[in-house]
C-alpha positions as CSV (number, residue, x, y, z in Angstrom):
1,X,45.4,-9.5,-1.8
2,X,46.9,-9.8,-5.2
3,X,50.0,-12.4,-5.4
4,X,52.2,-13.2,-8.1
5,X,53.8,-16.5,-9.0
6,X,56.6,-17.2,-10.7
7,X,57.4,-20.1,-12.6
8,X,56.2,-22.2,-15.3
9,X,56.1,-26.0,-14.3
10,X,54.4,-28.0,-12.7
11,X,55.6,-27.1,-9.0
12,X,54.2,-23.9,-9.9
13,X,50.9,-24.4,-11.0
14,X,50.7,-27.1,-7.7
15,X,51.4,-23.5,-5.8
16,X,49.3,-21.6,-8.0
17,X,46.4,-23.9,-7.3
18,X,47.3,-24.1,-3.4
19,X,46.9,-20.4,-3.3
20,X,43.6,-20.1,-5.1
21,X,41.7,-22.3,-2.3
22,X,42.9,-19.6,0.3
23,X,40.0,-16.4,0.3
24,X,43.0,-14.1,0.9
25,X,44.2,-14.6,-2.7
26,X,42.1,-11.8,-4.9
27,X,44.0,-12.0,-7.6
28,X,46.5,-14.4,-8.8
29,X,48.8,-14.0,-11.4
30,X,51.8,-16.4,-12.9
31,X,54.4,-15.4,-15.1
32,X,55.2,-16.8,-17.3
33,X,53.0,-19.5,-16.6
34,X,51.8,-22.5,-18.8
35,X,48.3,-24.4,-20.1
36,X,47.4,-25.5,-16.6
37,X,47.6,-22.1,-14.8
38,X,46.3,-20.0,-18.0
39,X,43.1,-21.9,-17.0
40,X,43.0,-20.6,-13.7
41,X,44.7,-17.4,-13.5
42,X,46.0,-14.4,-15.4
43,X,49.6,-15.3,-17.1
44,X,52.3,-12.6,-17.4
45,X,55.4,-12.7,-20.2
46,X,57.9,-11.6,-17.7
47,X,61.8,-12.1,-17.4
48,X,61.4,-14.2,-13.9
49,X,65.0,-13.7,-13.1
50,X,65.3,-10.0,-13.9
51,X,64.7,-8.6,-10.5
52,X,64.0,-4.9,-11.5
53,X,61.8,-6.2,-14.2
54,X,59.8,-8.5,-11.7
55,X,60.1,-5.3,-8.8
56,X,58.4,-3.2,-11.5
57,X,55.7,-5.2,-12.8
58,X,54.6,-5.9,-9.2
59,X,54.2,-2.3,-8.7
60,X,52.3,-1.3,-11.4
61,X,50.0,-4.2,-10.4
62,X,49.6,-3.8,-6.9
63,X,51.0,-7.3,-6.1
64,X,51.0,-7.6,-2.1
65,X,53.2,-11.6,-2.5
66,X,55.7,-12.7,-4.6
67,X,56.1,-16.3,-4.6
68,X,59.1,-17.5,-6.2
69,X,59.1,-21.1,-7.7
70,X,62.5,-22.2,-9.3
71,X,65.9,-21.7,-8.2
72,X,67.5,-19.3,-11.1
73,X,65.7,-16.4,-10.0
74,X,66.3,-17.0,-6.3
75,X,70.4,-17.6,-7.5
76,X,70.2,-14.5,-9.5
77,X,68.6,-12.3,-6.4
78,X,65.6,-11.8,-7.3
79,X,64.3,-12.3,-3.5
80,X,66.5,-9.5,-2.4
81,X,65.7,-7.2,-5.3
82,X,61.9,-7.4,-3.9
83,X,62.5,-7.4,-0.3
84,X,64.6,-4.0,-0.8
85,X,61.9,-2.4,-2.6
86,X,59.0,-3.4,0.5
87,X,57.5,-6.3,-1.7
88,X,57.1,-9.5,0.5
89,X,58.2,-12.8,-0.9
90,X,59.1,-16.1,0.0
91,X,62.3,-17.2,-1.2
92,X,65.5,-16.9,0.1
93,X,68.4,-14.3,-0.9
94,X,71.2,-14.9,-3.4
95,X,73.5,-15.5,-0.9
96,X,71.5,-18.1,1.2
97,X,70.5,-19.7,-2.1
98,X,74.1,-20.7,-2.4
99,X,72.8,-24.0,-0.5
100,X,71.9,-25.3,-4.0
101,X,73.1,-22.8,-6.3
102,X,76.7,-24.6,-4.7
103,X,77.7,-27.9,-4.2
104,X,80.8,-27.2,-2.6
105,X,79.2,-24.6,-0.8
106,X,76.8,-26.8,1.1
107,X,79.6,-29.4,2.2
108,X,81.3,-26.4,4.0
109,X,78.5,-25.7,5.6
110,X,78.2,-29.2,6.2
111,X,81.7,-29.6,7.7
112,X,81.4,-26.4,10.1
113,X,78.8,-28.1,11.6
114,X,79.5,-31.7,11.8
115,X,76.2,-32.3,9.9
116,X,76.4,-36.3,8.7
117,X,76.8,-36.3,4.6
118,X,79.0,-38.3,1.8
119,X,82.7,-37.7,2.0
120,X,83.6,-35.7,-1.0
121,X,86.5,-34.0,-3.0
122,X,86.3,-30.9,-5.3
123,X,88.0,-29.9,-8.5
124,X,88.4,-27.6,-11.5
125,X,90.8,-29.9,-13.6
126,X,89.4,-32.9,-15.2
127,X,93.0,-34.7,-15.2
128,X,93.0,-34.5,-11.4
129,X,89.4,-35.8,-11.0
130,X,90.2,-38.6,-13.0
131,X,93.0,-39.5,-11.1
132,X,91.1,-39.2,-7.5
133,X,88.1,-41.6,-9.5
134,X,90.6,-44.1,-10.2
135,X,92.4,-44.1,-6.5
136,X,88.2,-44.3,-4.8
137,X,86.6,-46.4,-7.5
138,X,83.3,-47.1,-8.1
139,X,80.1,-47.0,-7.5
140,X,80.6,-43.0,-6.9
141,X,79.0,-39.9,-7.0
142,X,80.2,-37.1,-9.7
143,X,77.8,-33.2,-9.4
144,X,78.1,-30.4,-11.5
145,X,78.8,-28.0,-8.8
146,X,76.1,-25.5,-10.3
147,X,72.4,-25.3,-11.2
148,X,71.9,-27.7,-14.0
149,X,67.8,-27.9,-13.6
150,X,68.1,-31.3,-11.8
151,X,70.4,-33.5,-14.3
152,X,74.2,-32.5,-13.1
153,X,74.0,-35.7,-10.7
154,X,75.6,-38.8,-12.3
155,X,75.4,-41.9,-10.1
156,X,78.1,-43.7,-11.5
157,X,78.2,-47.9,-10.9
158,X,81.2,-48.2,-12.6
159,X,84.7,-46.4,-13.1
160,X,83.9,-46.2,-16.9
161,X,80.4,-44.3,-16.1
162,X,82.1,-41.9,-13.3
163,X,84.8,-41.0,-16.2
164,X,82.1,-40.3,-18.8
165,X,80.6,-37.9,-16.4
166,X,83.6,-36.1,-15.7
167,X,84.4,-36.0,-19.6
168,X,80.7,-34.7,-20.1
169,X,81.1,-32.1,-17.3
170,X,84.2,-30.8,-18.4
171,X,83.3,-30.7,-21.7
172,X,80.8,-27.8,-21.2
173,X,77.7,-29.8,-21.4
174,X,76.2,-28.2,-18.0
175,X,77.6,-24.7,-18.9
176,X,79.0,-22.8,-15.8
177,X,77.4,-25.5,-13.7
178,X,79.9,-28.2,-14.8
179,X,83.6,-25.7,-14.4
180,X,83.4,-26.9,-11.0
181,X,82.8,-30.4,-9.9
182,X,81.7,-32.2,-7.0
183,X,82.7,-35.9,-6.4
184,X,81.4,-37.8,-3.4
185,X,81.1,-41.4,-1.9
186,X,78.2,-43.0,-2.9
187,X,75.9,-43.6,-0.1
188,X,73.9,-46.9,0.5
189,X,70.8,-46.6,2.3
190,X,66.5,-45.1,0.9
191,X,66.8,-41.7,0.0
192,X,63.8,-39.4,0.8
193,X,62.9,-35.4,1.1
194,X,62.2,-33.3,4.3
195,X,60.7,-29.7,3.7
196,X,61.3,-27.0,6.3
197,X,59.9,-23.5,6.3
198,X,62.3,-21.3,7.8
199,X,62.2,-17.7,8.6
200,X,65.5,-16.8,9.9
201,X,65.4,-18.1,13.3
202,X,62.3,-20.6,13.3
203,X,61.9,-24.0,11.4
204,X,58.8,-25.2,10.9
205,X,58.5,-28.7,9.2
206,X,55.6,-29.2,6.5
207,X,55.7,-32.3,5.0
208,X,58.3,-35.1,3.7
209,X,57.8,-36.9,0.3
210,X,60.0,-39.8,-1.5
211,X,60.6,-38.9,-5.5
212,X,61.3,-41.2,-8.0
213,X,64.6,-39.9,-9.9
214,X,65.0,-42.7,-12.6
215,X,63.6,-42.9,-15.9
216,X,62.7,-46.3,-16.0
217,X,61.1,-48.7,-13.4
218,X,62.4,-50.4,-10.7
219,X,64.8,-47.3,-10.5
220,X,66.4,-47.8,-13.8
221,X,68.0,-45.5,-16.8
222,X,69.5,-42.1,-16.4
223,X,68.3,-39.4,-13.7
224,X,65.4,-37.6,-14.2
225,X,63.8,-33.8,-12.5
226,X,61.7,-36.9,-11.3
227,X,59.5,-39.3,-12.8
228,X,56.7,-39.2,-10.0
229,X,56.3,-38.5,-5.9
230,X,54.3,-39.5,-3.0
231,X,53.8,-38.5,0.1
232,X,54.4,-38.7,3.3
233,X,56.9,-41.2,3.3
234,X,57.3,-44.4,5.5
235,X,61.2,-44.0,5.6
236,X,61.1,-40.8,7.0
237,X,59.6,-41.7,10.5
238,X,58.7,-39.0,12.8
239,X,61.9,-40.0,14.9
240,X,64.2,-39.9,12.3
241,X,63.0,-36.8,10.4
242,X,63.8,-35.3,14.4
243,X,67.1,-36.6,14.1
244,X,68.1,-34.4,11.0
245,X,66.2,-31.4,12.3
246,X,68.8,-31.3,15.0
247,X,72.1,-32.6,13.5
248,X,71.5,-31.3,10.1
249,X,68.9,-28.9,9.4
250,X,69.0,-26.7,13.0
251,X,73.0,-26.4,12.6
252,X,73.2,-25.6,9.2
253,X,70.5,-22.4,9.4
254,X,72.8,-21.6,12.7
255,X,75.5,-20.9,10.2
256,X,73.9,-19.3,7.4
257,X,72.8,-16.9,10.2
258,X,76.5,-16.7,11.7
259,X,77.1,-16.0,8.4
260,X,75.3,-13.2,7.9
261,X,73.1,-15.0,5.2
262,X,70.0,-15.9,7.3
263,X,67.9,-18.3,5.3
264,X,64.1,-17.7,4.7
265,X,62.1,-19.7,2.5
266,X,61.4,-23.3,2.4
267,X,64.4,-25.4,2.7
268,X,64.3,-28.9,0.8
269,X,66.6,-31.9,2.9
270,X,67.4,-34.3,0.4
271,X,68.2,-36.9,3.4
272,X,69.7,-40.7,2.6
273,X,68.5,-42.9,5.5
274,X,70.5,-46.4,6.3
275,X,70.0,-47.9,9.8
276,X,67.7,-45.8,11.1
277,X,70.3,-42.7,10.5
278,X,69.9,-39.4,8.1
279,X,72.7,-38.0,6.3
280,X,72.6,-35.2,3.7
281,X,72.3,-35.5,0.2
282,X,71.8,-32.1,-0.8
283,X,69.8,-29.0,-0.3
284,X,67.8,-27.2,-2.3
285,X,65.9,-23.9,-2.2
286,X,62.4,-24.1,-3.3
287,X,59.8,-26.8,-3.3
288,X,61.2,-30.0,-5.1
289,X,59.3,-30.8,-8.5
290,X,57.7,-33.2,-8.5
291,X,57.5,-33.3,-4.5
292,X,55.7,-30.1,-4.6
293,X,52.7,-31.3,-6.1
294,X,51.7,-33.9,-3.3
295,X,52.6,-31.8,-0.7
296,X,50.3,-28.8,-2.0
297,X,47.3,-31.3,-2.6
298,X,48.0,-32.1,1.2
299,X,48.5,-28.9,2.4
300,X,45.7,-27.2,0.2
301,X,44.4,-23.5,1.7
302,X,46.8,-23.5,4.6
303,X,50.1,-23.6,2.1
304,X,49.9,-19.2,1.6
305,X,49.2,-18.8,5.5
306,X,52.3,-20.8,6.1
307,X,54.3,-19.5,3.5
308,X,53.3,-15.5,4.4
309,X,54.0,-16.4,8.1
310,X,57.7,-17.5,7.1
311,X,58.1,-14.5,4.7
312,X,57.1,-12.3,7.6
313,X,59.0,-14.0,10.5
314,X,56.2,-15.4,12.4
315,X,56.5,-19.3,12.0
316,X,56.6,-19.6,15.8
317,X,53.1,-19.0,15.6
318,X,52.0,-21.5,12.7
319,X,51.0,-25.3,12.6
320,X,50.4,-27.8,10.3
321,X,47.5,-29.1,10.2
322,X,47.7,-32.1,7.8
323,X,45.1,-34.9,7.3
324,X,45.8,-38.2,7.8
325,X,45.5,-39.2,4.4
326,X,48.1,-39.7,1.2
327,X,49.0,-38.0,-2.1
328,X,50.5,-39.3,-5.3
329,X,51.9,-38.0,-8.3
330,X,52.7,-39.2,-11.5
331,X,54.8,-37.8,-14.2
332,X,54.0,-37.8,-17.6
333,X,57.1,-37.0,-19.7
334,X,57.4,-36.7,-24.0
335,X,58.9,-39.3,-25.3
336,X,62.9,-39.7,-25.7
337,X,63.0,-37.4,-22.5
338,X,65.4,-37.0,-20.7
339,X,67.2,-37.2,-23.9
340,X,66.2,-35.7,-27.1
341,X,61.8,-35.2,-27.4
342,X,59.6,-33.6,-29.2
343,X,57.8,-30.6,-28.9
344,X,54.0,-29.9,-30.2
345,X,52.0,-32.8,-29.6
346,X,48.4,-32.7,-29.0
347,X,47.2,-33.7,-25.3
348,X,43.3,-34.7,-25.2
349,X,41.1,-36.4,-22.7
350,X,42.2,-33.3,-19.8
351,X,38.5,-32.6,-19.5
352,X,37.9,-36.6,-18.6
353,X,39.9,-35.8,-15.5
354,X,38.0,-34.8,-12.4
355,X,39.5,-31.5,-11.0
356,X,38.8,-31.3,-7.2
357,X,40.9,-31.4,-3.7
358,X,41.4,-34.8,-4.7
359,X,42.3,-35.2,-8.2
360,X,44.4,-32.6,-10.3
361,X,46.2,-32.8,-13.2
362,X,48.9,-30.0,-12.8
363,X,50.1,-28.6,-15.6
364,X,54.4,-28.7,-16.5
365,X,55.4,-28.3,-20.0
366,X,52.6,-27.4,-21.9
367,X,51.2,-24.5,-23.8
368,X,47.6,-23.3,-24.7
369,X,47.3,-23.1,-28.7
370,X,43.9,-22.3,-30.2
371,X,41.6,-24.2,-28.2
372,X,44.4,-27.1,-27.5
373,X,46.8,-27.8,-24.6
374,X,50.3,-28.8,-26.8
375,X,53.4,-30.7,-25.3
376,X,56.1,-27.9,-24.8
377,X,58.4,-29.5,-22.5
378,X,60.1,-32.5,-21.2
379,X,57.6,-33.1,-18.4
380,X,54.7,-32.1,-19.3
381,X,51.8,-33.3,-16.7
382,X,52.1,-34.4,-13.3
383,X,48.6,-36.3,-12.8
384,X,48.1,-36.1,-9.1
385,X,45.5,-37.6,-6.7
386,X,44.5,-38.2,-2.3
387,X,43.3,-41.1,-1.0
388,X,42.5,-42.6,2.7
389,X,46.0,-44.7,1.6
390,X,48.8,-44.9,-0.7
391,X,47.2,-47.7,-2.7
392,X,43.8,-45.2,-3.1
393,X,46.2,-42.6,-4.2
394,X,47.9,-44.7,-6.8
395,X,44.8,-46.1,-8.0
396,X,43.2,-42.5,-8.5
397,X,46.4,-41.1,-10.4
398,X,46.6,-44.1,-12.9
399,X,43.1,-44.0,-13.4
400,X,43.0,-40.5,-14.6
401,X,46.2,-41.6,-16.5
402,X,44.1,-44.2,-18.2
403,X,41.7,-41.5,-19.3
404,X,44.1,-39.1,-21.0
405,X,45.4,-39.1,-25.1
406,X,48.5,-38.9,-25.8
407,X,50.5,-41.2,-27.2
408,X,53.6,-39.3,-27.5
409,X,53.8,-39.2,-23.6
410,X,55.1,-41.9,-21.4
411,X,55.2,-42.3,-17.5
412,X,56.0,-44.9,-15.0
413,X,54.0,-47.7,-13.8
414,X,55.2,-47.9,-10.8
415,X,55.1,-44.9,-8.7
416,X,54.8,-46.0,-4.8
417,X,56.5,-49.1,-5.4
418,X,58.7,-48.6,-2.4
419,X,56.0,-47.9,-0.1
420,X,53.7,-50.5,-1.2
């Protein structure tokens, strides 16, 4: 069969790869791609969130799937564009997307169902947040209500830091995302990610994962897209992941379905766990980057099966079949990111790496010029490896780490350092 991708970072070529183990895949194609999946399959210069454009090209190439890898096109319908034309996908429809697409969406959601999550407040007027910052105090929670590619969230430890935000916010820096804003109680606890495949009535879960949102180590400097992931992880027992299928994730697709917005796709929990007890960060609706790398070097061949069955409504008839093993990634970011970087830098030492179901070096921001693979992004690699344990895993990433040449790239040291 002949499936398209869409996307360009690392999730996506993690996907990309996933799907190329699978001998349904005949031809793969990712638009617009980057360095890592240019290697590996045909790339496409293609408006991703143009749903007619996307609909047309995938007739005139006989695509049979349409995976869909970041959340603007999902937001901007491009799922329902396909789905109305007879062109499977997996991804859910604008109106379902609204889980992460809105903030204040999701806590309605959240408080029609009694699903556990931070107590919160809403606003358009950055007078009136200041005033409700200054009656809660700090450490709180101030979200751009919008998309913001992972950076709206500012965990603010002081008053002076949750003002800032809320001057920032206001002051147009998140575009359309920051008009609205969410502000929340800041929840104690060890936050981790739960991934369910849903197709409108079933859940299926595939995998949970912890990410490491700060720049610096030991969980210091400003929020990330995320610095690194492993998976599974410890915090999310078998018996608590349980608990928020039930409380939170079963009762929130009951209402997107009472709705009359059924949710299909995968659905990412961002859970905060204190005590033994889940409770809702957010939701998002795609794979989370850089979760989705550990979880596709886990999943391997059996990702597409899984994600066809949910596009087609036949998750009631899948398992997961995961090996009892681990699965690390690291992030390799340009320097100055998540503030100003570079662009252009030359990456050597890729072909030191081993490439195999154990060791990958997925591909984020980076472009293929003349023979060389050039920084072209903020994260740029996501160096990725299995072992028996965690501690195998680690070792394996940082090794290949060690073999790469770039100096204008940095990562974190200490990836795992929770689990181990």
């Amino acid at each position: 069969m002949n499936i398209l991708v869409l996307g360009s970072g690392g999730r996506e070529d993690a996907l990309a790869w996933a799907i190329l183990q699978n001998p349904k895949c005949d031809r793969l194609i990712c638009a617009p791609g980057n360095a890592g999946m240019e290697a590996m399959a045909e790339c496409a210069d293609l408006d991703i969130c143009n749903g007619g454009a996307v609909a047309n090209f995938c007739e005139e190439n006989a695509i049979d799937f349409v995976m869909i890898g970041p959340e603007a096109p999902l937001a901007a319908g491009v799922a329902d564009r396909l789905r109305a034309v007879g062109i499977s996908c997996f991804g859910p429809s604008a109106a379902a997307a609204k889980l992460e697409a809105s903030k204040a969406f999701t806590k309605e959601i959240c408080a029609a169902v009694g699903a556990p999550t931070a107590a919160y407040a809403r606003f358009t007027d950055a007078h009136a947040a200041r005033d409700y910052i200054a009656a809660q105090g700090a450490p709180i929670v101030v979200k751009a209500d919008g998309l913001a590619a992972g950076k709206g969230v500012i965990v603010a430890m002081t008053e002076a830091e949750a003002l800032a935000a809320i001057d920032t916010m206001f002051g147009g820096e998140f575009g359309a995302a920051g008009a609205e804003v969410v502000i929340e109680e800041f929840m104690e606890g060890e936050e981790a990610s739960f991934f369910v495949l849903v197709d409108g009535e079933s859940c299926l879960p595939i995998g949970t994962a912890q990410d490491h949102k700060r720049v610096g180590e030991s969980d210091t400097g400003p929020n990330t897209g995320g610095m690194g992931a492993y998976s599974p992880a410890p915090v999310l027992s078998d018996a608590i992941a349980d608990m928020a299928l039930e409380q939170i994730i079963r009762p929130t697709m009951a209402e997107m379905a009472r709705r009359g917005m059924p949710y299909q796709g995968v659905l990412y929990a961002g859970l905060m766990i204190r005590d033994g007890q889940p409770r809702l960060v957010e939701y998002n609706v795609r794979f989370g980057d850089p979760e989705c790398q550990v979880l596709m070097m886990r999943l391997g061949a059996q990702a597409l099966d899984l994600m066809m069955a949910c596009a087609e409504g036949r998750l009631d008839e899948m398992a997961v079949n995961w090996a009892d093993d681990h699965a690390m990634t690291v992030v390799m970011a340009a320097q100055g990111y998540p503030g100003e970087y570079a662009k252009g830098s030359e990456i050597r030492g890729l072909e030191a790496c081993p490439r195999d179901s154990a060791h990958m070096v997925f591909h984020a921001g980076t472009k293929a010029e003349r023979g060389r693979v050039l920084a072209n992004g903020g994260r740029v690699l996501n160096v990725t490896a299995r072992g028996a344990t965690l501690a195998e895993a680690r070792a394996r990433a940082y090794d290949m780490i060690d073999r790469l040449d770039w100096p204008e790239g940095f990562c974190r040291r200490d990836i795992g350092w929770r689990a181990l």
